[in-house]
C-alpha positions as CSV (number, residue, x, y, z in Angstrom):
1,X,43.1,20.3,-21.1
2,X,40.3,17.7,-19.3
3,X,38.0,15.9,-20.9
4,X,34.7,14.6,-19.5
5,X,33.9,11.1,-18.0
6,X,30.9,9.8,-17.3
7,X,31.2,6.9,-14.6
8,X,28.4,4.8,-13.1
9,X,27.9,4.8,-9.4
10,X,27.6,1.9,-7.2
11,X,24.3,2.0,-4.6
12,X,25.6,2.6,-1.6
13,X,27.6,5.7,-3.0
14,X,23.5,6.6,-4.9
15,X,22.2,5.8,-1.4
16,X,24.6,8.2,0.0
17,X,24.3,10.9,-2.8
18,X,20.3,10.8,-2.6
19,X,20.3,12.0,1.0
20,X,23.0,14.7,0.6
21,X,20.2,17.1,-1.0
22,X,17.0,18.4,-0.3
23,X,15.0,18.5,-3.7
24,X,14.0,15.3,-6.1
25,X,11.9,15.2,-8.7
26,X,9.2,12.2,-8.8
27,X,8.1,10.9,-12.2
28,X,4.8,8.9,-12.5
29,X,2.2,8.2,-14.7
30,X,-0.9,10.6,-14.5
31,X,-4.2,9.8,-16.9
32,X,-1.8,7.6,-19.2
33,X,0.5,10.6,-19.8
34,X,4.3,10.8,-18.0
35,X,4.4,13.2,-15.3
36,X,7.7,15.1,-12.9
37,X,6.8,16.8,-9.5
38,X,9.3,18.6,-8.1
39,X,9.3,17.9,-4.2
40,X,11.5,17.8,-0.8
41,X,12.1,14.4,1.0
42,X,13.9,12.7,2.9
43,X,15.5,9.1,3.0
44,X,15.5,6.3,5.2
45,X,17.1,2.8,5.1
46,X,16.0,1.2,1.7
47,X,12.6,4.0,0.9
48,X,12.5,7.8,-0.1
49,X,9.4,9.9,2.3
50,X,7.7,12.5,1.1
51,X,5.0,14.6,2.1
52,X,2.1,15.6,0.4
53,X,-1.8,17.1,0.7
54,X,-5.0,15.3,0.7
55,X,-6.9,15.0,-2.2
56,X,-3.8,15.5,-4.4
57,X,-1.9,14.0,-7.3
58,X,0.2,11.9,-4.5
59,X,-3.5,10.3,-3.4
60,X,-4.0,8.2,-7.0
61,X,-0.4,6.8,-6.8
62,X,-1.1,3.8,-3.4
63,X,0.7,1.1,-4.7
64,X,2.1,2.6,-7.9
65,X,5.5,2.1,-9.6
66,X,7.2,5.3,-9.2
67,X,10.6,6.9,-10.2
68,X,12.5,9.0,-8.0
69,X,15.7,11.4,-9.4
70,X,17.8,13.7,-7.8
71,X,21.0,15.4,-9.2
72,X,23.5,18.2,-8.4
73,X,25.7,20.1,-11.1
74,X,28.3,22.2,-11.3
75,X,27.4,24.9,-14.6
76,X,30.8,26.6,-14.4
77,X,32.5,23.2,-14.7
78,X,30.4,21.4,-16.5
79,X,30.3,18.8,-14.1
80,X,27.6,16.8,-11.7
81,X,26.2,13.8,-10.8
82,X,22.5,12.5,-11.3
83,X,20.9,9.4,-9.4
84,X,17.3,7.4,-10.1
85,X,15.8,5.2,-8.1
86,X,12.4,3.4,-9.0
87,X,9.9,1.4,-6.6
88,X,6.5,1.3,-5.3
89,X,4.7,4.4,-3.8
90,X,2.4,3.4,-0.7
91,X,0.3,6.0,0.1
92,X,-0.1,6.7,4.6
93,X,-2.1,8.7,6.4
94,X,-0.8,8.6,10.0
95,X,1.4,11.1,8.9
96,X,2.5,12.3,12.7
97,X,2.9,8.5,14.0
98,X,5.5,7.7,11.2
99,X,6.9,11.3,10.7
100,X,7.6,11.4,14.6
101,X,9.2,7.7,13.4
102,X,11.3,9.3,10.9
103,X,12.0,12.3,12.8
104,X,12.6,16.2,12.1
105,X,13.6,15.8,8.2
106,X,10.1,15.5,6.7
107,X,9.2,19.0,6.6
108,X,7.4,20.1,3.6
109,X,8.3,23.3,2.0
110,X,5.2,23.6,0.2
111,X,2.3,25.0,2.1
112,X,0.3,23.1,4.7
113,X,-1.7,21.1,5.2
114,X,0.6,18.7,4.4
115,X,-1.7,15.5,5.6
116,X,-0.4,12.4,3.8
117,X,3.1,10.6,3.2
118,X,4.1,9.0,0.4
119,X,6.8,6.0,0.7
120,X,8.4,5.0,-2.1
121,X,10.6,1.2,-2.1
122,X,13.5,1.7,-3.7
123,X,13.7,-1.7,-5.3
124,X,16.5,-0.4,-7.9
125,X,19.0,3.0,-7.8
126,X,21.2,3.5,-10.5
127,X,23.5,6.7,-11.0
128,X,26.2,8.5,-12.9
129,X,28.8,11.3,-12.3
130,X,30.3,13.7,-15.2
131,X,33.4,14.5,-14.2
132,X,36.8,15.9,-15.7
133,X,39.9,14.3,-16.2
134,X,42.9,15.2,-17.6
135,X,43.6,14.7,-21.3
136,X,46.4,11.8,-21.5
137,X,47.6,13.7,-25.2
138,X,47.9,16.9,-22.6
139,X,50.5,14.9,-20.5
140,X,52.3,13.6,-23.8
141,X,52.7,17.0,-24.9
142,X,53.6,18.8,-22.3
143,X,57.0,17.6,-22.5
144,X,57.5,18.8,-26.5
145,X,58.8,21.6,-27.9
């Protein structure tokens, strides 16, 4: 039998997680309440990109602390990982400049326009993974009658 362990990640293995999925959730705080947008991004160097419209949600947050989490699971196993990582969102409008800059991966999936980028610092990323290991009682046991 295996048992679950939950081990924290180092950031270059977040870093490296982060960018091996397409879909985040941003958490901010909207008219003093907590709030979670589900959105596509991409990552570069030390900040997560996102794209977003004009006159939006993404428009109040210029120069905002922001959280950023992504995850991936595994509901058969039981197993996953989860990574958070928390900065400043600047707000840019010179969306083709900096998206040509940052290449083809800032596509959004939501529909156009899609007029504004939001950059958000990542001045901390922190993660876990839930994994299975064997039971060391298993091993013991196996060996009795």
């Amino acid at each position: 039998m295996s048992v679950p362990e939950l081990t924290p990640l180092g950031p270059a293995r977040c870093r490296a997680l982060l960018a091996s999925v397409p879909l985040g959730r941003l958490g901010f705080v909207r008219d003093g309440r907590p709030a979670i947008r589900p959105v596509n991004f991409t990552v570069t160097g030390e900040a997560v990109w996102l794209r977003a419209g004009r006159n939006s949600w993404a428009d109040r947050l210029d120069g905002q602390p922001v959280a950023f989490e992504t995850d991936a699971y595994d509901p058969v196993g039981h197993t996953g990982w989860s990574v958070i990582a928390s900065g400043v969102a600047t707000l840019i409008t010179d969306v083709e400049t900096v998206a040509a800059q940052l290449g083809g991966g800032l596509r959004s999936w939501a529909p156009p326009p899609r007029d504004r980028l939001l950059r958000i610092s990542i001045d901390r990323i922190e993660g876990r993974r839930l994994a299975l290991r064997p039971d060391a009682d298993d091993a013991t046991e196996s060996g009795s009658p």
